[in-house]
N, C-alpha and C positions, 0 to 999 in steps of 0.2 A: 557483215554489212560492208559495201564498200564503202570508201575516202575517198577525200580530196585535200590538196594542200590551201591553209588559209593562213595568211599574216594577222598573228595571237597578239594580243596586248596583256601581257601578265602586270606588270606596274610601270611607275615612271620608268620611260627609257628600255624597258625589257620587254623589247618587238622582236616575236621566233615563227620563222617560218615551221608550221607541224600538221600534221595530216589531221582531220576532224571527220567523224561520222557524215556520209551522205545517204538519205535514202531514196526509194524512188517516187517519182509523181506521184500524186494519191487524186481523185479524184478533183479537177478543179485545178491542178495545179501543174507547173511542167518545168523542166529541167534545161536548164541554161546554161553553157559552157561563156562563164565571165572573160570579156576578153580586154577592155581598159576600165579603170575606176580612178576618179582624181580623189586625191588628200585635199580632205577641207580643214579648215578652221579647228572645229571640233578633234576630226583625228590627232589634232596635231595637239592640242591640248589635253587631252588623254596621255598622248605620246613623250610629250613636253614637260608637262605640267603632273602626269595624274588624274587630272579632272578639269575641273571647272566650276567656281563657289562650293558648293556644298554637294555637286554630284562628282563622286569618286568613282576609278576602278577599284572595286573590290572582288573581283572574281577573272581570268581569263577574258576576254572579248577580241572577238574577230572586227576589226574595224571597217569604215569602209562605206558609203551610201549614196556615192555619186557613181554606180558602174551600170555598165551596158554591156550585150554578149549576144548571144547566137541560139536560136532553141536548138536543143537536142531530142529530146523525146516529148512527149505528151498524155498527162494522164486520161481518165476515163472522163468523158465528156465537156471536154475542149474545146472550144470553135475557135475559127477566124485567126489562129497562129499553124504552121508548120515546120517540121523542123528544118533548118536552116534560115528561118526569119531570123532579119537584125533586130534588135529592140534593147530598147532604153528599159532598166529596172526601176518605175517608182518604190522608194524606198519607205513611205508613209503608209502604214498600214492602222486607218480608225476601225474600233470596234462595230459601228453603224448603228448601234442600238442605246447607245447615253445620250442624254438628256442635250448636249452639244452636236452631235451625230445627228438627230432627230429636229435639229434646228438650222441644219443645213452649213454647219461648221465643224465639220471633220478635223480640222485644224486645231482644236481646242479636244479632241477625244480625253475623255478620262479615262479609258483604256490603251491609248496609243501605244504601238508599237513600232519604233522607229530604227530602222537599221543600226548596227554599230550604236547603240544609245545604253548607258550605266546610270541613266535616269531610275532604271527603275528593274526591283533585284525579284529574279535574275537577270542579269543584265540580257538585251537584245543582241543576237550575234547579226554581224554585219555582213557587206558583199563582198570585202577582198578576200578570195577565194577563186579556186577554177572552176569549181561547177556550184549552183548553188541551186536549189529545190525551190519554188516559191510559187504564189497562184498565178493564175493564168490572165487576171485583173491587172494584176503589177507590171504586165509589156505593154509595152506602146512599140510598135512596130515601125520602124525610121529608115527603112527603103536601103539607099544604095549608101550612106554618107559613115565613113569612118566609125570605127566604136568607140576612139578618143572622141570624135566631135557629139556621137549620141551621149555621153558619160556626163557631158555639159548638161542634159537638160534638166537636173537637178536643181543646182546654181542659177541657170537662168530661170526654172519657175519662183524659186525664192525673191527673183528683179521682179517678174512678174506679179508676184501677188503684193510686191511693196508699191507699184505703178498702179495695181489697181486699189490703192489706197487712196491716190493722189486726187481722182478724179481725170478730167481733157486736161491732154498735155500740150497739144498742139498748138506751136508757135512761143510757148511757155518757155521764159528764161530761168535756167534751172541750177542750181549749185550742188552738188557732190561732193561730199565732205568725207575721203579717205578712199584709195584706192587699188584696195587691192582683188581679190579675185570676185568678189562680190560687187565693189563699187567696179568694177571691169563691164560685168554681166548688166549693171542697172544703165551703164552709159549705152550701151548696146541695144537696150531694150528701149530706153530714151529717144535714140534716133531713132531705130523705128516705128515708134509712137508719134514722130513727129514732134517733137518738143524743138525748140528755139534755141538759140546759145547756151553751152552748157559750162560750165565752169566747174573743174576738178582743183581739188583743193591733197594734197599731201606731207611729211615732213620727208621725205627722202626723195630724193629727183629721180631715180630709175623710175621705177613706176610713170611716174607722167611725159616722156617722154613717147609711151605706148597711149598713153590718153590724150596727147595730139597726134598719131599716126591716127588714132581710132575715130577724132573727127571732134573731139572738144574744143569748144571756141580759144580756152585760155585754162593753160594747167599748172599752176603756184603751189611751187614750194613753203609754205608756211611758216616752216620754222627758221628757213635763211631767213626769209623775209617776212616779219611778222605786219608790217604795214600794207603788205602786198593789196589786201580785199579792202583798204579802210575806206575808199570812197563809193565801197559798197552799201556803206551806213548812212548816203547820202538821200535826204526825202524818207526816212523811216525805214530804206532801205531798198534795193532793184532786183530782187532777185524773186521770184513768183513764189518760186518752189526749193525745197531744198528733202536732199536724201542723203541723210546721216550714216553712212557705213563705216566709222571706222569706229567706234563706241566707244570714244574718250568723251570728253566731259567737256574740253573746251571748244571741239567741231562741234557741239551742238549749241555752243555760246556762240559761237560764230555765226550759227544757222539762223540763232535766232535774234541776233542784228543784224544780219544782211537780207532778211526776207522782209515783203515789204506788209505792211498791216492788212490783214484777214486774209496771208498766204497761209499755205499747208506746210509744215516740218516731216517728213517720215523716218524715224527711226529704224532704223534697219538693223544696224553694228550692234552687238550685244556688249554689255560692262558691267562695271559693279555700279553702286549708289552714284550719281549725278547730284549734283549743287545746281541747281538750275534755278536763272534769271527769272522766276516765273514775273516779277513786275512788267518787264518786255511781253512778256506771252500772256498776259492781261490787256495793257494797256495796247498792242498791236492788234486785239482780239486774233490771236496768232490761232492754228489748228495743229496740233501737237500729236500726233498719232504714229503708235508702235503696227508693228506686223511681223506678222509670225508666221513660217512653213508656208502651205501651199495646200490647195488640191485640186482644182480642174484645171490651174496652170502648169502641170507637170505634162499633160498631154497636150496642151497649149503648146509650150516652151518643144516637147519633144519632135511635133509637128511645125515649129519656123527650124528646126534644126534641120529637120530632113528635107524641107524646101532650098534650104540655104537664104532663108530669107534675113534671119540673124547668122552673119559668119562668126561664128564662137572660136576657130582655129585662131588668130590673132592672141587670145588669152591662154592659150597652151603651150607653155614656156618649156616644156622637158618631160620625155617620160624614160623611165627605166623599167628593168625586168622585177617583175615581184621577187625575183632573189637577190635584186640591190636594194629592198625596201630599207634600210636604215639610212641606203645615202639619199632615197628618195624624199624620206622626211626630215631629215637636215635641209638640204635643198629647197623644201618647200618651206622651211621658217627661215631660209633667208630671204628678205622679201628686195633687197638689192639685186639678187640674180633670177629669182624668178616670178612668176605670177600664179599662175597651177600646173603645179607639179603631178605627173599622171603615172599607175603605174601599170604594167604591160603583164597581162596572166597568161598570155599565148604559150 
């Protein structure tokens, strides 16, 4: 059988580049030579960490779920791809048949299969890899525009399906609370939705520095300055909207005294247990709503990439070759030097 080389997660810290079985297209499905994939969040706490709460690596895992690449071949009855087509890999694969799936919320699958995911044993292998085998459902075909900037439309369908939590953004004064590659993608997607002044909220000044090139009304530091938003609290509060990215516990204290009574909160950032004000989110009759993954925003999101209608290249701070992958994930958990870190399988 032949190989291909893919970056292995064996445990905390011990990322080995090694050759893994590939086979060929099977009916339905076709062959992709991966050509950029960014480090998300997740990799990086796999990589960092181990895991995340109570989901461990326990077995080998190829990481990886934000890539895009080139078709190569084509199994037996394929349509509407060629080889050579660019295309973005959705990395969400619902089972279609559970009681969620049948309800029109793929996102909730109780079979899911999610790239790079030790959710669930065995664990899912992922796409950092050079060639990777997968159905022929999962391309989204993205024309002429970079495979770094296709590799994006991961990331920005996740902005996407937290926007359309929100309800009409347009003209909507919105706050953003943590910004890093995800609150990057939801500012992005906020402009062009048309939302109002946006206010980016962080404790490290690198970052926001790129969220006033990227077109935020006003981007504060937090933790220099902790009074910075306080006459945000003024009249129950001005701010319409607010979207939670960074999953600490006190941005979403913040969200929910600076939002004004019967605005929307969206949780986006993942964390442990939250202490939440709920008296404020009673008495504001406040709308407190999580979101999770995505699914007809990945073709969405893949399609404003290859228009260039969202320019995603501003948030791609660095890529290396898959054979720097350990300085690639150091790199990407300093969040002082970068924002998304990509890395290069050419």
């Amino acid at each position: 059988m032949a190989t291909t080389e893919a970056c292995v997660l064996h445990a905390q810290g011990d990322l080995r580049l090694e050759e893994t079985e590939l086979g060929a297209p099977g009916p339905g499905e076709v062959l992709v030579r991966v050509g950029a994939g960014g480090i998300c969040g997740s990799d990086l706490h796999y990589f960092l960490d181990g895991g995340f709460g109570t989901v461990r690596v326990r077995q080998p895992i190829i990481l990886g779920h934000e890539v895009a690449g080139t078709v190569e071949a084509l199994g037996q009855g394929v349509q509407g791809l060629a080889p050579g087509d660019r295309v973005a890999l959705n990395p969400s694969h619902p089972c279609g048949a559970c009681e969620y799936c049948q309800r029109n919320e793929p996102q909730h699958c109780l079979e899911m299969r999610f790239w790079g995911s030790a959710m669930r044993m065995p664990h899912v292998q992922g796409g950092f890899r050079k060639r990777i085998v997968t159905g022929a459902k999962q391309c989204v075909k993205v024309g002429d525009v970079s495979l770094s900037e296709a590799a994006m439309a991961e990331p920005l369908a996740v902005a996407l399906h937290a926007l359309n939590q929100a309800g009409d953004l347009r003209g909507r004064r919105v706050l953003v609370t943590g910004f890093g590659p995800i609150g990057g993608v939801v500012l992005l997607a906020l402009r062009h939705a048309g939302a109002g002044d946006i206010v980016v909220t962080e404790v490290v000044d690198e970052p926001l520095a790129l969220a006033r090139k990227l077109g935020a009304a006003a981007a504060v530091n937090v933790a220099a300055d902790k009074d910075a938003l306080v006459p945000e609290e003024a009249n129950k509060g001005r701010f319409d909207l607010a979207f939670e990215c960074s999953g600490n516990p006190r941005a979403l204290a913040q969200a929910i005294a600076f939002v004004r009574p019967r605005g929307t909160i969206v949780q986006v950032g993942v964390g442990g247990a939250f202490d939440v004000p709920m008296n404020a989110v009673v008495a504001k009759e406040l709308r407190l709503v999580g979101t999770f993954r995505f699914h007809p925003e990945f073709e969405q999101a893949a399609g404003l990439i290859a228009r260039r209608e969202i320019d995603v290249r501003p948030l791609i701070s660095a890529t290396r070759p898959m054979t720097d992958a350990l300085t690639a994930f150091r790199l990407a958990a300093d969040r002082r030097q970068s924002m998304k870190v990509q890395l290069d399988f050419a």
